[in-house]
Backbone bond lengths (Angstrom), bond angles and torsions (degrees), N, CA, C in turn:
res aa  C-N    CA-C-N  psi(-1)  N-CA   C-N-CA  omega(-1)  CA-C   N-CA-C  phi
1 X - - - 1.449 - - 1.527 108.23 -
2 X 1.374 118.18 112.23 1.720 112.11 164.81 1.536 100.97 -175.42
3 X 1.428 116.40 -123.34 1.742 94.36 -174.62 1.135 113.49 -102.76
4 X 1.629 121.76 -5.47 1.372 118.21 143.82 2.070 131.60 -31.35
5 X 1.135 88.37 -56.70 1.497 90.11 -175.66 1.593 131.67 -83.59
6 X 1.246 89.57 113.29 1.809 97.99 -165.79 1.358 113.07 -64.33
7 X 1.361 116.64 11.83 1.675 126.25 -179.27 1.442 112.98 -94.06
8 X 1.827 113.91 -26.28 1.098 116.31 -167.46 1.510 96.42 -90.34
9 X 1.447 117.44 179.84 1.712 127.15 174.07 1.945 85.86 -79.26
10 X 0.960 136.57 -42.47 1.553 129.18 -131.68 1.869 79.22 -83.45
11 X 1.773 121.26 -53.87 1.243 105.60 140.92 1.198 163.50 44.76
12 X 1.415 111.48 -82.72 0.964 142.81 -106.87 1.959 79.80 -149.92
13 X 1.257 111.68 -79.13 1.446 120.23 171.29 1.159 118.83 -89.10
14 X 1.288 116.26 28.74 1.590 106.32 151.56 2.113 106.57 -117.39
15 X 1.408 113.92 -11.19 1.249 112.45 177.20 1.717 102.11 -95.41
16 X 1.341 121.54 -21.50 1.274 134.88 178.41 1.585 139.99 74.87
17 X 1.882 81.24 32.18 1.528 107.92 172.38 1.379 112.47 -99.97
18 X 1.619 100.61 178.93 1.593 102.79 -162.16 1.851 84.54 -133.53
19 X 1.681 111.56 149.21 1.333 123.85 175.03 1.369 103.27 -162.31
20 X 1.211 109.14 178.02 1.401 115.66 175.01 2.226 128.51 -47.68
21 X 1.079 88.42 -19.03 1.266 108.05 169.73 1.591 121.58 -77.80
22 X 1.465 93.99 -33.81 1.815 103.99 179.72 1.748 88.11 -150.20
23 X 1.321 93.52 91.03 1.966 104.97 159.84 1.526 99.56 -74.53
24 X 1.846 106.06 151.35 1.321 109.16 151.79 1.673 138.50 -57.49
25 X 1.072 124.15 144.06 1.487 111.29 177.01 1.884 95.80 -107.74
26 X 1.736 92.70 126.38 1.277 105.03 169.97 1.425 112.23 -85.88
27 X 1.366 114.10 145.90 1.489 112.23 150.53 1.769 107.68 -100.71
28 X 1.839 97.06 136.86 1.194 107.10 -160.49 1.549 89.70 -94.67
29 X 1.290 119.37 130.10 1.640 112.84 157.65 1.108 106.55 -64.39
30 X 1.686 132.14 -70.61 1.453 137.97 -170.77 1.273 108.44 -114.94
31 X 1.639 103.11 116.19 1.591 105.07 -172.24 1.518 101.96 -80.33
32 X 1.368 113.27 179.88 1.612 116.16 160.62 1.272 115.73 -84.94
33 X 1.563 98.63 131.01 1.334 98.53 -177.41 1.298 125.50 96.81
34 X 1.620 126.42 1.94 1.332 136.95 163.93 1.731 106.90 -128.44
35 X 1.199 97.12 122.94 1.709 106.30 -163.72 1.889 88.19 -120.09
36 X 2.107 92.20 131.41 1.114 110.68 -159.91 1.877 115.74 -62.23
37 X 0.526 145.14 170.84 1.855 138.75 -148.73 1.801 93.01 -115.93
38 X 1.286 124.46 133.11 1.226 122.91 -159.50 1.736 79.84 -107.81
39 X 1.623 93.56 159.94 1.600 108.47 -172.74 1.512 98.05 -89.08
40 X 1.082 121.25 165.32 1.735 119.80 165.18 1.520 98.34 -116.42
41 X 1.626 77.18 135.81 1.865 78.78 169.53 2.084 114.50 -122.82
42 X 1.192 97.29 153.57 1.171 100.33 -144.15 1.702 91.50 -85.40
């Protein structure tokens, strides 16, 4: 186990793939469930 093994996370970020061990983290623009705020116009 170390950065040889594509099973581990350490793995994982040293070849610089992503698997179940190390999912991507999205940034959400619009989450579910927050609806964008309308402007008022005068």
């Amino acid at each position: 186990m170390g950065k040889g093994d594509m099973k581990t996370r350490r793995g994982k970020i040293f070849r610089g793939t992503y698997g179940k061990l190390r999912p991507r983290t999205k940034a959400v623009a619009n989450p579910v469930g927050v609806k964008p705020q309308k402007k008022q116009g005068k």
